[in-house]
N, C-alpha and C positions, 0 to 999 in steps of 0.2 A: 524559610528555605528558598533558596534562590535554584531554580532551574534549567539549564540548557538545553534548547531543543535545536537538534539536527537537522537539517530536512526542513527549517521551518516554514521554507513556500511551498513544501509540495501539498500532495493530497491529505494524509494522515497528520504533518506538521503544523501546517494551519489549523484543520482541527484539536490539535494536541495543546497548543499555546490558548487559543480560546477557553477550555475545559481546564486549564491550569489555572488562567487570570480569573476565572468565575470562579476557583476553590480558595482565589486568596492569596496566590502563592506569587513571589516574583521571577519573571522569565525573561529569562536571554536567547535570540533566536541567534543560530548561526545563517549565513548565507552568502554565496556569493557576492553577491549583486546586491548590499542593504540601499540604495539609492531608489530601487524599483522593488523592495519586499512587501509592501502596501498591510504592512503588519500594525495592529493596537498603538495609538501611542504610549499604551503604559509601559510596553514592550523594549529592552534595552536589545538593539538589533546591530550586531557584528561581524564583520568582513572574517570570513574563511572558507577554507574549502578541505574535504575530511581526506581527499588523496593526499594534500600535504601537512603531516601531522604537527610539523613546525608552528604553523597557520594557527592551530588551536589555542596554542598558547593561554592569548590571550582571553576567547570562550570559554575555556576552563577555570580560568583563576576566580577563585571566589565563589566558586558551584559547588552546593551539595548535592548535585543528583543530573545525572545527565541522558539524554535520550540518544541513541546511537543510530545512523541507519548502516549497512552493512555494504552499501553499493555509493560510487559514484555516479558523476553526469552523464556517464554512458549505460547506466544501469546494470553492471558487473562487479562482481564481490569486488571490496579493496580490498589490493596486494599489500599493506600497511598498514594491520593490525597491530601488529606488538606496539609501533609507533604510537599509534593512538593512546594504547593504553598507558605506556608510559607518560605519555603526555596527561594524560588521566590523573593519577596514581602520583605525578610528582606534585600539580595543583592540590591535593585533597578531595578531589571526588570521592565517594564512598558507595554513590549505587548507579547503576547505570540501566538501561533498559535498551535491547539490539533490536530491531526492527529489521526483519526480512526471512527469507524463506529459500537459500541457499544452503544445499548441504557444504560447496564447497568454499573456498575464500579465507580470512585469516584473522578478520574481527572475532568471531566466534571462541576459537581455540584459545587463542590472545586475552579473551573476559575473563572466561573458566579459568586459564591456569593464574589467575590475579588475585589479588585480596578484595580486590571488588566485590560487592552487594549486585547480581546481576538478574535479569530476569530475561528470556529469548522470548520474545513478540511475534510470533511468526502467523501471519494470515494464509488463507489462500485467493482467491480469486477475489477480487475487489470490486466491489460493484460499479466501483468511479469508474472502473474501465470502459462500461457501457459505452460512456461517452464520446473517448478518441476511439474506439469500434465501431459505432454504430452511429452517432451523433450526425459527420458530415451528411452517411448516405441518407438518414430519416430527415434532414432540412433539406435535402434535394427533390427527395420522392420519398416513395409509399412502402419501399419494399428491403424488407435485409437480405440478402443474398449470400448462405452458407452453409458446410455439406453438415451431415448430421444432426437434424434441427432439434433431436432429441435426448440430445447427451446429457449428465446429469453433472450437476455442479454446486457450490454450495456457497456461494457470494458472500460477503460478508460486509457491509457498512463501513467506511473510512472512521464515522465517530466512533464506532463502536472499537475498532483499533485505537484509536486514539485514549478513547477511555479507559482499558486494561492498560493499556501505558500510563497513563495518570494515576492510577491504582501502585500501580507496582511503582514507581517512582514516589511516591509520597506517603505510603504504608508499609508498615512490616508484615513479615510472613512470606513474602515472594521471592527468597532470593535461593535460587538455584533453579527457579522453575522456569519450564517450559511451555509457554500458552497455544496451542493451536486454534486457530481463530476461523470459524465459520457463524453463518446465517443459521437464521434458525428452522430453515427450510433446503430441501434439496430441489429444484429445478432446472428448466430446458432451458436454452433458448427460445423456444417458443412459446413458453409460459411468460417467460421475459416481456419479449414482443406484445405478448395480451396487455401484459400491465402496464404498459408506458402505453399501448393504445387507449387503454381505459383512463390513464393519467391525463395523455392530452386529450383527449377527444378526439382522436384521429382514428383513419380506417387501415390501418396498419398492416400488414399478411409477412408471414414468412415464407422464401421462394428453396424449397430445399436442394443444394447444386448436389451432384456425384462429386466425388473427389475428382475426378479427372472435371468436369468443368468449374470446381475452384480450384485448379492449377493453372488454369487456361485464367480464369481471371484475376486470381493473384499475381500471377507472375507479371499480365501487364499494368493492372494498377492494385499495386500492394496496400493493402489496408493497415491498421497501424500497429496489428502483429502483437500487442503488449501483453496479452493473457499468461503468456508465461514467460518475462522477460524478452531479452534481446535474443534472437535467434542467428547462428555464426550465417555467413556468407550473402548474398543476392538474394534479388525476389523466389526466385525457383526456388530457391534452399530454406527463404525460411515459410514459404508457402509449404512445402513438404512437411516441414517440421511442426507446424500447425496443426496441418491434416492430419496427422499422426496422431497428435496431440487428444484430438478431438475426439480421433476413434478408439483413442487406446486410455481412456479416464481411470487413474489410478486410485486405488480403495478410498485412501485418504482423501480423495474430492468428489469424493460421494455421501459420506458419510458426514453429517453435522454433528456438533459436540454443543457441549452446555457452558464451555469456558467465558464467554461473555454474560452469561448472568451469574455463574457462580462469583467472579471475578470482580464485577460490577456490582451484584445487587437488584439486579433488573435485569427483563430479557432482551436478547438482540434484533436489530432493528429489519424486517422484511422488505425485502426489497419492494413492495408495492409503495410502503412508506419513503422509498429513496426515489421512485419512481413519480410521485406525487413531488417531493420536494425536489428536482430537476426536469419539470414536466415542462418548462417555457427553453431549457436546453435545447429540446429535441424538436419543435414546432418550426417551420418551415419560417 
């Protein structure tokens, strides 16, 4: 089986091609940039980009099974789904696996109405995010600075995404489903903050703002905002949408599911375990 991964420098991508080349299987990374993709040499690594479905072409020809992600370079659904999937569907693809957590956009609707083999990957909150959030301000100093230190959330492991993709792309039984992907624990931020202080050895604290002084300090140095995508407008707008965010936690990001050990076979990975394995990230 030869496999396409999408995405394959991002977070989930690299992990996905690694867990594929360990199962045996061969893998074709798409990517911008293959000059700078610092991918496996076993790895056959190919110039595209999934806004322009033309581009694929070539990544599709001669794939059985292909990994989707659902957003481009500026992390917004792509407007060129059908696109894709024709592009899909005229190569011989036969399954394919969407990566992302958009209700809106046009890959989605585009899989479903297809003869494709599909499976929707959809995570919530990524743990990798810790890092462009919290990484710079923990290598400067001591303190994370943000309102509601106690909001609940339910992280979820990038390997552990990657591994229900590798599942569904190279087994039967998955196609029509729907994976929602959580940790296997619900936590703060500030339970956060314990464990990467207990990771590194450091004296870590969280400084809890009001919303009105994380609007005052987002709006002048905006942090990197990614927990729930790209946010429309300037600092003030997506600091607002943030906050919002924070205070207003929807069911579904509260509650943990079992889909990564049902799926896998094994249970999902704790963030103290993520926190241990990115502990020299965070150290000054």
């Amino acid at each position: 089986m030869t496999v396409l991964v999408t995405g394959a420098t991002g977070t989930v991508g690299r992990q996905l091609v690694q867990q594929l080349l360990a199962a045996g299987h061969q893998v074709r990374a798409l990517t911008r940039d293959p000059e700078h993709a610092d991918l496996p040499a076993e790895v056959e690594v190919v110039r595209g980009d999934t806004t322009d479905a033309r581009s694929l072409r070539p990544a599709f020809a001669g794939v059985t099974a292909a990994h989707l992600i659902n957003f481009g370079n500026t992390y917004r659904p792509l407007p060129n789904g059908p696109e894709i999937v024709a592009e899909a569907q005229a190569a011989g693809v036969r399954r394919v696996t969407i990566l992302g957590g958009w209700k809106e956009g046009t890959l989605e609707p585009a899989v479903r109405a297809s003869d494709l083999e599909w499976t929707h990957v959809r995570p919530g909150e990524f743990m990798f995010n810790t890092l462009p959030d919290w990484g710079p301000p923990l290598r400067d100093g001591d303190v994370i600075r943000e309102p509601h230190a106690d909001r609940p959330s339910t992280p979820v492991h990038e390997a552990d995404i990657a591994a229900v993709a590798a599942v569904a792309l190279t087994e039967d039984g998955h196609h029509g489903r729907t994976y929602p992907l959580t940790g296997p624990e619900t936590i703060s931020p500030r339970v956060k903050l314990r464990l990467l202080a207990e990771a590194t050895g450091r004296d870590l604290r969280f400084e809890e703002l009001t919303p009105d002084q994380a609007r005052a300090l987002w709006t002048e140095r905006p942090p990197a905002l990614r927990l729930f995508g790209v946010a429309p407008g300037g600092p003030a707008e997506k600091a607002e949408y943030v906050i919002n965010r924070y205070a207003n936690i929807p069911p579904e990001g509260r509650a943990t599911t079992d889909t990564v050990e049902r799926v896998t076979g094994r249970p999902a990975r704790s963030y103290a375990q993520w926190a241990t394995e990115n502990a020299d990230r965070f150290r000054c």
